[in-house]
C-alpha positions as CSV (number, residue, x, y, z in Angstrom):
1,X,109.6,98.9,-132.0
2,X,108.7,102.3,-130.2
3,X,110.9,105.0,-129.7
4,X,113.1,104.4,-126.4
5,X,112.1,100.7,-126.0
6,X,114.5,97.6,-126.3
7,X,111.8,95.1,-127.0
8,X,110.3,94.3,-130.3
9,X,107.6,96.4,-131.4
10,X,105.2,93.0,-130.5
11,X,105.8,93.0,-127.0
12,X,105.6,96.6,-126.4
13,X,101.8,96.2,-128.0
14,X,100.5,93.5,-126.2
15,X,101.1,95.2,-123.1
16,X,102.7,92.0,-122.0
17,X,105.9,92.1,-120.0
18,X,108.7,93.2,-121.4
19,X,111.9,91.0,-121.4
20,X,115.6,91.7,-123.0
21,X,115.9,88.9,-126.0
22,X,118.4,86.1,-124.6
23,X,120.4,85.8,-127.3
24,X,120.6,89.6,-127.8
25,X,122.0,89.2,-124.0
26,X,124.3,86.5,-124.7
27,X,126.2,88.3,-127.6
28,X,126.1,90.9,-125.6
29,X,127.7,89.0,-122.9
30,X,130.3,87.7,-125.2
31,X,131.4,91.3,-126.2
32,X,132.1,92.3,-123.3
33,X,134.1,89.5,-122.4
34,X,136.3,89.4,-125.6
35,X,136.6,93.4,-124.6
36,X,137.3,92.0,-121.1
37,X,140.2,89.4,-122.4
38,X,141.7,91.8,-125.2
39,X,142.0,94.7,-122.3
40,X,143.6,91.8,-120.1
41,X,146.4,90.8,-122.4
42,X,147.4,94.6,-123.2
43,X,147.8,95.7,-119.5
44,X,149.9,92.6,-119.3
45,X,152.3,94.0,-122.3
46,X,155.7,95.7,-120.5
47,X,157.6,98.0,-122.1
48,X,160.2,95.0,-122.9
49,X,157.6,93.7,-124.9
50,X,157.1,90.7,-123.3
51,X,155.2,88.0,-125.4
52,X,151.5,87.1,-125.2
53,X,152.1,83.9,-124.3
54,X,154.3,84.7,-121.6
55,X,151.2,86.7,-120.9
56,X,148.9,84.1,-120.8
57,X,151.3,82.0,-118.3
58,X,151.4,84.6,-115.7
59,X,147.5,85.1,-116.3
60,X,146.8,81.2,-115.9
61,X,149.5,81.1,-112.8
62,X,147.5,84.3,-111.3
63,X,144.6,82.7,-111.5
64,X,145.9,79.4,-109.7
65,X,146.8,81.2,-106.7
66,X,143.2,82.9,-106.6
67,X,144.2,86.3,-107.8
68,X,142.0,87.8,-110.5
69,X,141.2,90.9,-111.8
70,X,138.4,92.8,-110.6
71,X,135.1,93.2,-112.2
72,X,132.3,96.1,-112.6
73,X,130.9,96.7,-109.1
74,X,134.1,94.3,-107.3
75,X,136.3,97.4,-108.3
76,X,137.9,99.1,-105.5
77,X,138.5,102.8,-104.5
78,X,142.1,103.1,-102.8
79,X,142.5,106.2,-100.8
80,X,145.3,107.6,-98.8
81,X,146.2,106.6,-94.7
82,X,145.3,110.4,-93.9
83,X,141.8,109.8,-95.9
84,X,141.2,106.8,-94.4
85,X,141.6,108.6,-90.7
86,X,139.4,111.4,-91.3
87,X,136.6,110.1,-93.0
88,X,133.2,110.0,-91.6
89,X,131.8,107.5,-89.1
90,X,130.9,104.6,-90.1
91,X,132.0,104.8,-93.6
92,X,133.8,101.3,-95.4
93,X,137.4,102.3,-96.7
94,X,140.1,100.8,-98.2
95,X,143.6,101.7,-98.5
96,X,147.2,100.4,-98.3
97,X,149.9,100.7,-95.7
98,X,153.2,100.5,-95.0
99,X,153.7,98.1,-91.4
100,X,155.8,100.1,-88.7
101,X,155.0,97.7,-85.7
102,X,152.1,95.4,-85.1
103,X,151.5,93.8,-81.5
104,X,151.1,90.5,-80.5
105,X,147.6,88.9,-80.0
106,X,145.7,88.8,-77.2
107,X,141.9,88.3,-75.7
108,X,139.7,91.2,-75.8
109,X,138.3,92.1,-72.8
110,X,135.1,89.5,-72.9
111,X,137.5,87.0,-73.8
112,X,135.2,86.2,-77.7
113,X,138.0,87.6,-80.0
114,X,141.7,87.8,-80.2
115,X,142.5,91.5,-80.7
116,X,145.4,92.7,-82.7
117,X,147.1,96.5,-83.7
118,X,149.0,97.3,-86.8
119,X,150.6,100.5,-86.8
120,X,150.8,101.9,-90.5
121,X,152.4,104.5,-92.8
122,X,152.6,106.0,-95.9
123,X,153.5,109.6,-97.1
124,X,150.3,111.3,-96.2
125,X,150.2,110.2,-92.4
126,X,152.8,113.1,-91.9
127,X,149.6,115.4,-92.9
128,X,147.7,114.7,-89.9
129,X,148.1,116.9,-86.7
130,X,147.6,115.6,-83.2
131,X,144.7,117.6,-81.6
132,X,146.0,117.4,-78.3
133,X,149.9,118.9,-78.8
134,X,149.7,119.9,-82.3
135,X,152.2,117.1,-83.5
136,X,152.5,115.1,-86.6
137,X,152.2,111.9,-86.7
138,X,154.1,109.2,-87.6
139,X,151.6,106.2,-87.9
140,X,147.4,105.4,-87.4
141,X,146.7,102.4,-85.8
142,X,144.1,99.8,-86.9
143,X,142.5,97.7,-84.8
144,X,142.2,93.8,-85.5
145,X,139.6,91.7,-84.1
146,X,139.2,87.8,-85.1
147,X,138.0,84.6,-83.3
148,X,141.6,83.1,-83.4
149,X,145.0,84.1,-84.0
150,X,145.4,82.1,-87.3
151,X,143.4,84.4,-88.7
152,X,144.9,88.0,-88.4
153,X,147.6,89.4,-90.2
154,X,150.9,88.0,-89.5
155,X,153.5,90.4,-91.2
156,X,157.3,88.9,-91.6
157,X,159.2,92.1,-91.0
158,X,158.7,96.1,-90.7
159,X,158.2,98.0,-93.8
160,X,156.3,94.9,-95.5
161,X,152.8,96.1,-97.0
162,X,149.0,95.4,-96.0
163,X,145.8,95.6,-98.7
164,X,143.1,96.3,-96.4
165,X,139.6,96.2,-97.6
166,X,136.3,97.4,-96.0
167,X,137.8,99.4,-92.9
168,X,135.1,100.7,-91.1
169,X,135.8,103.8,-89.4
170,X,134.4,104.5,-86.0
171,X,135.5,106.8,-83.1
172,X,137.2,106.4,-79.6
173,X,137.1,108.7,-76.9
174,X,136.7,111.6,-79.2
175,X,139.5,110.6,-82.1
176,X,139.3,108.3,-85.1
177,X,139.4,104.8,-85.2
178,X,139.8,102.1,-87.7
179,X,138.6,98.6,-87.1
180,X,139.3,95.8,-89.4
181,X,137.3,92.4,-88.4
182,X,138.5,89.7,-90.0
183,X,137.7,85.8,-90.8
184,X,134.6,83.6,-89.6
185,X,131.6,85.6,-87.6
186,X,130.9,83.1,-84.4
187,X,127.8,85.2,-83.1
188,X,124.5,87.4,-84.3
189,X,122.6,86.8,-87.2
190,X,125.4,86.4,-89.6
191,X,127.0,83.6,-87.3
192,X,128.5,80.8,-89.4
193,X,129.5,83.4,-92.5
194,X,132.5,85.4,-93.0
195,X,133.2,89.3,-92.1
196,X,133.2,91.7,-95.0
197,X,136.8,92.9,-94.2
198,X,139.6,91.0,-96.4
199,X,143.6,91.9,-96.4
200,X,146.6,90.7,-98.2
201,X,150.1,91.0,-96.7
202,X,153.0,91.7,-99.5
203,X,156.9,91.3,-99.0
204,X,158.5,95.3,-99.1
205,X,161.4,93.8,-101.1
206,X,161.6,90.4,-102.7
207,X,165.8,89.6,-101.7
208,X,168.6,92.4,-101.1
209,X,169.7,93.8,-104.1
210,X,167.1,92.4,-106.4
211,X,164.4,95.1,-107.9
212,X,161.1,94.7,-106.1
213,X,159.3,92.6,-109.1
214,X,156.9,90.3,-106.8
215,X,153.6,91.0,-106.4
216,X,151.9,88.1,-104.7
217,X,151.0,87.8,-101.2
218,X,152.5,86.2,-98.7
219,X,149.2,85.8,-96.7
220,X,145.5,86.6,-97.3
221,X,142.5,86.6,-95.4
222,X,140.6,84.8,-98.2
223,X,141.0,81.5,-100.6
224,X,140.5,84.3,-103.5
225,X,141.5,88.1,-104.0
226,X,140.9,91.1,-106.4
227,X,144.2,92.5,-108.2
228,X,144.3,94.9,-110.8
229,X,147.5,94.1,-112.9
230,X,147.7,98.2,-112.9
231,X,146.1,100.1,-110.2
232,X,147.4,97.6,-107.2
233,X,151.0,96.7,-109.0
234,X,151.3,100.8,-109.1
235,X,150.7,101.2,-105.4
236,X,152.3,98.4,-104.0
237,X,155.7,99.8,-105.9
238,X,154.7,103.2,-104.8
239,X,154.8,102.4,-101.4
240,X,158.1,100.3,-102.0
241,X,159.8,103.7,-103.6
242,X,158.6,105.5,-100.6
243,X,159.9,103.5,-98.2
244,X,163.4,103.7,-99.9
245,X,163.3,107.2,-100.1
246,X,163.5,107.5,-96.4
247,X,165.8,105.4,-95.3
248,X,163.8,102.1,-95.7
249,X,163.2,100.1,-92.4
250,X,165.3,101.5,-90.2
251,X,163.0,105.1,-90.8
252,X,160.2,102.8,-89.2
253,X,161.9,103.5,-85.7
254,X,159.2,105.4,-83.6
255,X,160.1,106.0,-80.1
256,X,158.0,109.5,-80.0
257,X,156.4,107.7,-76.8
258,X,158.7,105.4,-75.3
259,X,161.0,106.2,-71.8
260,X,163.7,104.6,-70.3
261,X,162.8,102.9,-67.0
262,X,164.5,105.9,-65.0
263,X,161.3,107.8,-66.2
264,X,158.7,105.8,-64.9
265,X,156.1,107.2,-62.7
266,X,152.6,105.4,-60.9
267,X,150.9,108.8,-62.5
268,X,150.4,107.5,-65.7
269,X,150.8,104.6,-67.9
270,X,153.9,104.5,-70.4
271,X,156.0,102.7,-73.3
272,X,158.8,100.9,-72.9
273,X,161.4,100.1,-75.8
274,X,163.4,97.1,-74.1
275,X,165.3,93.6,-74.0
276,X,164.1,90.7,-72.6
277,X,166.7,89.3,-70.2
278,X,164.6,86.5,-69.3
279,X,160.8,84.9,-68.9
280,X,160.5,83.4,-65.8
281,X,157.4,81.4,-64.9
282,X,156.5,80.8,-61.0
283,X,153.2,80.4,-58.9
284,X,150.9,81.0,-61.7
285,X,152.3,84.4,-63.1
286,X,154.5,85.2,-65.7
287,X,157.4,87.6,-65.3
288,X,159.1,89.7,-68.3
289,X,162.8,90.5,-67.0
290,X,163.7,93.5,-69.3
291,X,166.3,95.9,-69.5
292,X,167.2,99.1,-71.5
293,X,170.7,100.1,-69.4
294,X,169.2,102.9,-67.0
295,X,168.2,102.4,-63.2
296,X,164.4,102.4,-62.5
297,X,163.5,104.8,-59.1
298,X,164.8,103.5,-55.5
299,X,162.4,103.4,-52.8
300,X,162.0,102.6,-49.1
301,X,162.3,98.9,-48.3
302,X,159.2,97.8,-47.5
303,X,156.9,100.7,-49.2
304,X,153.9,99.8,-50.9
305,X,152.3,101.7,-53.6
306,X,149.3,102.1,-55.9
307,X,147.2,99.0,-54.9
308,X,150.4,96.9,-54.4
309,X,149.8,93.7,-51.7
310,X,151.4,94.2,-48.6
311,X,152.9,91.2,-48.5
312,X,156.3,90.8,-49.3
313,X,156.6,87.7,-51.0
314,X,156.0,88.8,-55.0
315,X,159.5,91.0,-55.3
316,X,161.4,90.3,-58.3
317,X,165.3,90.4,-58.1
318,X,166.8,88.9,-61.3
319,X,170.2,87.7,-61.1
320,X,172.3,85.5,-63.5
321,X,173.8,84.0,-60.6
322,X,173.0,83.4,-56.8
323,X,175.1,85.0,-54.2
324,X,176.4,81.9,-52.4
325,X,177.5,79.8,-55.2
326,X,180.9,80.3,-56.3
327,X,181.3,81.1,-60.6
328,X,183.6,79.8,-62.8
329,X,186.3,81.8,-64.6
330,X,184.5,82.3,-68.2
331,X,181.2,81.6,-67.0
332,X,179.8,84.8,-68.3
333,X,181.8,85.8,-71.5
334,X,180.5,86.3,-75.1
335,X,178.0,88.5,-76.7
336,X,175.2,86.8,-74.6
337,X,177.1,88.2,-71.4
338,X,174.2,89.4,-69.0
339,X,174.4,94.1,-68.8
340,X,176.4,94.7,-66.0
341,X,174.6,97.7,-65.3
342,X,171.2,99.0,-65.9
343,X,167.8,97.4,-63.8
344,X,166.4,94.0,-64.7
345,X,162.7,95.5,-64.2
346,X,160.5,93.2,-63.8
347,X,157.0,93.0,-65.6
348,X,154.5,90.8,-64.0
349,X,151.6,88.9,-66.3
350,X,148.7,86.9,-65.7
351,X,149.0,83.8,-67.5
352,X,145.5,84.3,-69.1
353,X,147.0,87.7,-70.4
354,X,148.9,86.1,-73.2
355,X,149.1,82.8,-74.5
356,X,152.8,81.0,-74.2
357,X,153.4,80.8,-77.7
358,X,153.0,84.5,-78.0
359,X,155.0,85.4,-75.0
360,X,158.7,87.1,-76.2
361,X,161.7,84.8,-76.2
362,X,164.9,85.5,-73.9
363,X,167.7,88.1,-75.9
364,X,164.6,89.6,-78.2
365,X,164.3,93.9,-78.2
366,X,160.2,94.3,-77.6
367,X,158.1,97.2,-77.1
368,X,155.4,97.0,-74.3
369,X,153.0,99.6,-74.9
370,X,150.2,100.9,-72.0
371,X,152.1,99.5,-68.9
372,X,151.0,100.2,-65.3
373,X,153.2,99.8,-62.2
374,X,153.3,99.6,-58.1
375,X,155.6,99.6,-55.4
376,X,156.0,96.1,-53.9
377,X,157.6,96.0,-51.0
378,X,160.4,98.7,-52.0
379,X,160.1,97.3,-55.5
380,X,159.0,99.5,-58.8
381,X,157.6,96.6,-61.2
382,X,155.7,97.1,-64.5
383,X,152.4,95.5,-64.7
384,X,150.5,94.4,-67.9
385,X,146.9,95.5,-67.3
386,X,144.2,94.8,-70.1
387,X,145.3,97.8,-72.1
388,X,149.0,96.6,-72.4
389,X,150.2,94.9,-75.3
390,X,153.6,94.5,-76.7
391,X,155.6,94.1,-80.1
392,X,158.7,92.9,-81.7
393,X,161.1,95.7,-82.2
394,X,164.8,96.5,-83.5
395,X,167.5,97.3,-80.4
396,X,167.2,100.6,-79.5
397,X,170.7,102.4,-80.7
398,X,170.3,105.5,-78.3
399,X,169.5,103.5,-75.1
400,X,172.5,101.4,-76.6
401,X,174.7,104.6,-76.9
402,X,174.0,105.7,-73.9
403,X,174.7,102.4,-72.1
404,X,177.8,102.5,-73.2
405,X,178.7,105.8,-72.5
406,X,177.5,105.1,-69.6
407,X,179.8,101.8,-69.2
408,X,183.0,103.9,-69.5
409,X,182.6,106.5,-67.1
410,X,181.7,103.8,-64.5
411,X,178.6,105.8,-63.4
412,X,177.4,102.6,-61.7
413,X,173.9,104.7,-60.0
414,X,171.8,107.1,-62.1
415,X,170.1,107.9,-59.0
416,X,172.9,108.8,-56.5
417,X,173.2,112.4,-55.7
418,X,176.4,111.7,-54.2
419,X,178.6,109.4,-56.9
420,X,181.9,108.7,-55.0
421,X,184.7,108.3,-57.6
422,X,182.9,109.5,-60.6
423,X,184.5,111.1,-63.3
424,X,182.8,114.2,-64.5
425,X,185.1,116.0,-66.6
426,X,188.0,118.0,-65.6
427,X,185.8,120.9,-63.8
428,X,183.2,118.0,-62.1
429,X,180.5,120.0,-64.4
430,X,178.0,117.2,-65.4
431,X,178.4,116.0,-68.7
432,X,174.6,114.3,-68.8
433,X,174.3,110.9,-69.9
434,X,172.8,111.1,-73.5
435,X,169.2,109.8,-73.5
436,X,169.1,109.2,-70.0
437,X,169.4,112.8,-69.2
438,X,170.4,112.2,-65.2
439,X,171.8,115.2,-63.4
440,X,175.6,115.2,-63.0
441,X,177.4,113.1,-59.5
442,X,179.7,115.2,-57.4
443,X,182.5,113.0,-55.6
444,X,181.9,112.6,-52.3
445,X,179.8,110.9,-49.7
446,X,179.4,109.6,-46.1
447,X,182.0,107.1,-46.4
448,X,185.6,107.0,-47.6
449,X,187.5,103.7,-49.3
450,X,191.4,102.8,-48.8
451,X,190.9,101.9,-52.5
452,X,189.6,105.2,-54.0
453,X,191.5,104.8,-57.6
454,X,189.6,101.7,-58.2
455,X,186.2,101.9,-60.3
456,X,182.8,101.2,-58.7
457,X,181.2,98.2,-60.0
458,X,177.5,97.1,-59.1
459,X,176.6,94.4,-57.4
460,X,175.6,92.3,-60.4
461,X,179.0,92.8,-61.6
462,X,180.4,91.5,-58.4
463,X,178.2,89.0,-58.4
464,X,179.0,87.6,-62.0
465,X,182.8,87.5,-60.7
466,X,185.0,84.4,-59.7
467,X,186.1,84.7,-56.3
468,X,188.7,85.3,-55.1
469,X,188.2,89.2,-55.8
470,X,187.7,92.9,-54.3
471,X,185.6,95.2,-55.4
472,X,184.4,99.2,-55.0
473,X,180.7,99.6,-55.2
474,X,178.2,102.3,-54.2
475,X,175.2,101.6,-52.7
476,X,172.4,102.4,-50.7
477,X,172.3,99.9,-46.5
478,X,168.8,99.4,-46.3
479,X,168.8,96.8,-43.3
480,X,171.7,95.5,-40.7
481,X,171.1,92.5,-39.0
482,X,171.2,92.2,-36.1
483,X,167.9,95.1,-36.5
484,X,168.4,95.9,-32.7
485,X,171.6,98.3,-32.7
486,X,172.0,97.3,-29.0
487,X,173.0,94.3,-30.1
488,X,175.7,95.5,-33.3
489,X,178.4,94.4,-30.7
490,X,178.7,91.0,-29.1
491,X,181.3,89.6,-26.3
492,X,184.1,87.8,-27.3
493,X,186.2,84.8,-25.0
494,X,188.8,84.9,-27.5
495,X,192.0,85.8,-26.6
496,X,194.7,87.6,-29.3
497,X,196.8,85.3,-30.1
498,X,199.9,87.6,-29.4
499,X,198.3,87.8,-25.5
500,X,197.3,83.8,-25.2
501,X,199.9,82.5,-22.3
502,X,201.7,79.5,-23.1
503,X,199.1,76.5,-21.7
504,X,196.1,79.7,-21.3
505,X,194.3,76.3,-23.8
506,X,191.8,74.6,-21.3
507,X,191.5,76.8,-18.2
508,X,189.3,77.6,-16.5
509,X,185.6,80.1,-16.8
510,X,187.7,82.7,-14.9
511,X,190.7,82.5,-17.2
512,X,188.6,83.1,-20.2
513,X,187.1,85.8,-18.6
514,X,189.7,87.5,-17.8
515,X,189.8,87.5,-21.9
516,X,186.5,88.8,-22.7
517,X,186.4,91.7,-25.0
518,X,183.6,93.5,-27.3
519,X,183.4,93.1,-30.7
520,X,181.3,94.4,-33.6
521,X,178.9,91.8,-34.7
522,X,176.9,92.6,-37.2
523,X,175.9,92.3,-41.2
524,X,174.6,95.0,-43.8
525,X,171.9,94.3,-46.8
526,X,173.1,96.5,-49.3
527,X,171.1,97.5,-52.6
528,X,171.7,99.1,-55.9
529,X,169.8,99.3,-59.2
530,X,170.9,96.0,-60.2
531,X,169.9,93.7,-57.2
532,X,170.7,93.3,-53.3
533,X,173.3,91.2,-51.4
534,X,174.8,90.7,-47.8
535,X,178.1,91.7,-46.7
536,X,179.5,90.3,-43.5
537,X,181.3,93.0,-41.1
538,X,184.2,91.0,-39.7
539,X,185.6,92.7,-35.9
540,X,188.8,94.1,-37.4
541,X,186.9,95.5,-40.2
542,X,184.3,96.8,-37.8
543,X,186.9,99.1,-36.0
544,X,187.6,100.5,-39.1
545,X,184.3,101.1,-40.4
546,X,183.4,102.8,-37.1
547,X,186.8,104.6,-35.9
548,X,185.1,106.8,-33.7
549,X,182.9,104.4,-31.6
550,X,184.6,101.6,-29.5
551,X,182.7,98.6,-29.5
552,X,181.2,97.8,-26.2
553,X,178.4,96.7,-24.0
554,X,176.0,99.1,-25.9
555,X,172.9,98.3,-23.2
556,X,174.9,99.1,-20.5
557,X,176.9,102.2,-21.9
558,X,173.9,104.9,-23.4
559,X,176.4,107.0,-24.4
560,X,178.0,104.9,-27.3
561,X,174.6,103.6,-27.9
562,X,173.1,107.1,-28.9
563,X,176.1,108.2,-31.0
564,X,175.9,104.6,-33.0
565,X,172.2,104.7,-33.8
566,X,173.0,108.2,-35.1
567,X,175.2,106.6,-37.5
568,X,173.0,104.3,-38.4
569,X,170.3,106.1,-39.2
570,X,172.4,108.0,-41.4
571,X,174.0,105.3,-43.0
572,X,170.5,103.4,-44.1
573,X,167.4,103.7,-46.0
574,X,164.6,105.6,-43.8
575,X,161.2,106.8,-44.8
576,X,162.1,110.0,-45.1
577,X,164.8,109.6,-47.3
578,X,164.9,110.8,-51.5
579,X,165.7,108.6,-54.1
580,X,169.6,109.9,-54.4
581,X,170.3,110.3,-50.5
582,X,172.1,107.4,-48.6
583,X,174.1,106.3,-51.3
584,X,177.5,105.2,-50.0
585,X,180.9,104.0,-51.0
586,X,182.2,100.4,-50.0
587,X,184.8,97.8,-50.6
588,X,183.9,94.1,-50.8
589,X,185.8,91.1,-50.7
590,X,184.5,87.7,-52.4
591,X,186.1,84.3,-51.0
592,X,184.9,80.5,-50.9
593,X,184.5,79.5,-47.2
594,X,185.6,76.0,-46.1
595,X,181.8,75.6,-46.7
596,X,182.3,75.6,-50.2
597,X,180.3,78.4,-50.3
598,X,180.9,81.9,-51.4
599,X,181.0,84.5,-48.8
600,X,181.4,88.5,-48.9
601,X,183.0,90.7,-46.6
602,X,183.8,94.2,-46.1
603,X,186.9,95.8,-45.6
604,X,189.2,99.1,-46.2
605,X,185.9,100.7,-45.6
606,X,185.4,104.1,-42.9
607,X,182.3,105.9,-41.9
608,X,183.0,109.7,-41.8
């Protein structure tokens, strides 16, 4: 033929189209495919010098479970997290990742998809610098979008390992962002066919103590999948060695953004690393009961803040146990004892928010990422707005710590400026409270106890008691009952026993008046960061709790009137008060009444 043509000479003459000879095209075909299979069975050889027909088995078992190797144009470009992030918009990656979290699902805002995050890692992530502080960081997000929740990745543990192909990279609010959708396409012009994005989830360690040898998936987002028996067996035990080298799982921990619930503020939303004491489900809204051991902020009864409804029927107080029902020695013993200190926040949900099954269960450490909150009626709560989403999570070991330390020095308020009884070291210098970081309590306050070498417990804690018991606790009166303080005293026709005259039984209205007397009358709602409760204020106790006001006909005598609601006000909760002022010292006794009930009653008890 002619120089530079691959026809025959004939075809080049006739001016007739030229076509490649088929069975020029078919040996052709056949060497590469022998070249194909011979390069096949010698990536396949180990160093051991395993045999080829072991080989061939693994081949033929690969190729059962869909795997196969990839092909001219199928062969893929890996490129580093840190790549991946600051490539240009709108550019396909792919890449692999170690998982540090992922979140549950959830609807996206229109409701069409079920939206997902996985938070990944691998060495080069530590490369990129935050724009806004100048930090490193620790992960990138990608964001998962499918039309159900079958479809997205469902990883089995932290540190396990994600194949992610097609990425595309886009940009949000100025920063990079990765989108992966995944599985069938429901609307446009592709409806019907499948999305261009694939992944395959791989175990990070195949048992303990076993060398990492397994290399196939535990899910993928496809019946079939690419693997080079080099390339992808390298990175997956790449990423394996990497994570051992620093520390494995546990070095997934990433609290860089997370508070305690002491920290929380309406200015901004915020992370929380917590445990779920309890889901509670009532009128249409679900409510995440969660706990990390610190106090969330005290405010005025009644208050209302950022949007909150005004009214009062949506406040959450968690208790294990009601107030008027007596408990059982042992009731609450074991490891699945209920904190004794620390706030049960609530969270509140819609129930469109997140689906039951995907809701945490009771006992479970979560993170709940992009919270809101409001004041309801005195109440900080935790909302989950659209932008919330939470994931499962490992205990927290500092919060943990700091629990306990805070368990031993019976600091039962990390909001008290005035901590009766609390032991501060030898000078009363504050010794802080580990991650809580709570300014030091000085002891003393606007009442004194008989029983000042007793610890303070919290009302939970008294609560979670069998009667009979006594108790110290510090807390905050926000309401007495009766709410008129004219009325804190009430007549009595009562004679003392030591003054009743032999046959005094049965007189007449003149007799018992020559008996009546005025006693104090009256009840106190008490609060701390673990719940509220009433205390009964017996007469006799009364006298002591006010020594330097004689109970009397307070409408009649202005005097005694004006000096009580002085105390008063000084004792509870007014709107002008801080967090840390009010906070008093009390002793409570627990008893079963006749009633069968449980009842609660000061005593030993002075106001200054």
């Amino acid at each position: 033929g002619t120089p530079g043509s691959r026809g025959p000479a004939s075809s080049s003459a006739s001016g007739g189209p030229r076509t490649r000879p088929a069975r020029r095209a078919s040996h052709t075909r056949s060497g590469y495919a022998r070249a194909g299979r011979r390069a096949w069975f010698e990536l396949f050889q180990d160093d051991r010098g395993r045999g080829v027909h072991e080989k061939q088995m693994a081949n033929a078992e690969a190729k059962e479970a869909g795997a196969h190797e990839p092909k001219g144009r199928t062969k893929y470009k890996y490129i580093t997290l840190s790549e991946a992030y600051e490539s240009f918009p709108g550019a396909e990656v792919n890449f692999y990742g170690i998982v540090a979290e992922w979140t549950v699902p959830r609807p996206t805002r229109k409701g069409t998809d079920m939206y997902q995050v996985l938070k990944l890692r691998d060495a080069s992530v530590s490369g990129i610098t935050s724009t806004e502080d100048g930090g490193q960081y620790s992960d990138i997000q990608v964001q998962f979008f499918a039309t159900s929740r079958e479809e997205l990745p469902k990883p089995r543990k932290k540190g396990d390992i994600i194949r992610l192909h097609r990425v595309k990279v886009g940009r949000w609010e100025g920063k990079p962002q990765l989108n992966a959708k995944i599985g069938t396409i429901m609307q446009g012009g592709m409806a019907g066919g499948f999305s261009r994005c694939q992944f395959c989830m791989f175990d990070s360690r195949v048992a303990d103590g076993v060398e990492n040898t397994s290399f196939e998936p535990y899910q993928r987002s496809s019946a079939s999948f690419t693997f080079d028996s080099v390339n992808d067996k390298e990175r997956i035990q790449g990423l394996r060695q990497y994570l051992a080298s620093i520390g494995g799982e546990n070095a997934l921990v990433d609290d860089t953004f997370s508070i305690p619930i002491t920290r929380i503020t309406m200015l901004k939303n915020y992370d929380l690393h917590v445990k779920v004491l309890d889901v509670v489900r009532e009128k249409g809204k679900v409510t995440l009961v969660v706990w990390d051991g610190s106090d969330a902020r005290p405010f005025v009864p009644g208050m209302n803040l950022n949007d909150a409804p005004g009214d009062g029927n949506t406040c959450h107080y968690w208790m294990p146990c009601g107030q008027d029902f007596p408990v059982e020695e042992g009731t609450f013993a074991g490891e699945e004892k209920p904190p004794g200190l620390g706030t049960a926040f609530p969270v509140l949900l819609r129930q469109f928010d997140i689906d039951a099954e995907d809701l945490p269960e009771k006992g479970q450490w979560i993170r709940l990422r992009q919270l809101s909150s409001w004041v309801k009626n005195g109440q900080l709560q935790g909302l989950f707005v659209q932008s919330s989403k939470w994931a499962p999570a490992e205990p927290n070991q500092a919060w943990l710590t700091a629990s306990r330390e805070r368990d031993e020095r019976r600091q039962v308020s990390l909001w008290a400026n005035e901590q009766v009884g609390a032991t501060n070291g030898s000078n009363g210098q504050s010794q802080g409270l580990g991650a809580f970081e709570m300014p030091g309590q000085v002891p003393f306050g606007l009442t004194r106890t008989m029983h000042e070498n007793q610890p303070l417990r919290s009302i939970r804690e008294i609560l979670m008691a069998p009667a009979p018991n006594r108790h110290r606790c510090l807390v905050r009166i926000i309401q007495h009952s009766p709410k008129d303080v004219h009325d804190l005293c009430a007549e009595s026709v009562e004679p003392p026993a030591a003054k009743r005259k032999k046959g005094a039984k049965g007189k007449s209205a003149e007799e018992d008046k020559k008996w009546t007397k005025w006693e104090w009358n009256l009840r106190l709602l008490i609060e701390d960061a673990t719940g509220k409760m009433t205390v009964n204020v017996a007469p006799e106790d009364g006298r002591e709790f006010f020594p330097h006001i004689e109970p009397c006909d307070l409408w009649d005598k202005d005097s005694v009137f004006v000096k009580l609601e002085k105390t008063m006000r000084a004792l509870t909760v007014k709107d002008d008060r801080a967090p840390g002022d009010g906070w008093v010292q009390m002793c409570v006794m627990s008893y079963v009444g006749e009633d069968g009930r449980r009842h609660h009653r000061l005593f030993g008890t002075r106001v200054l």
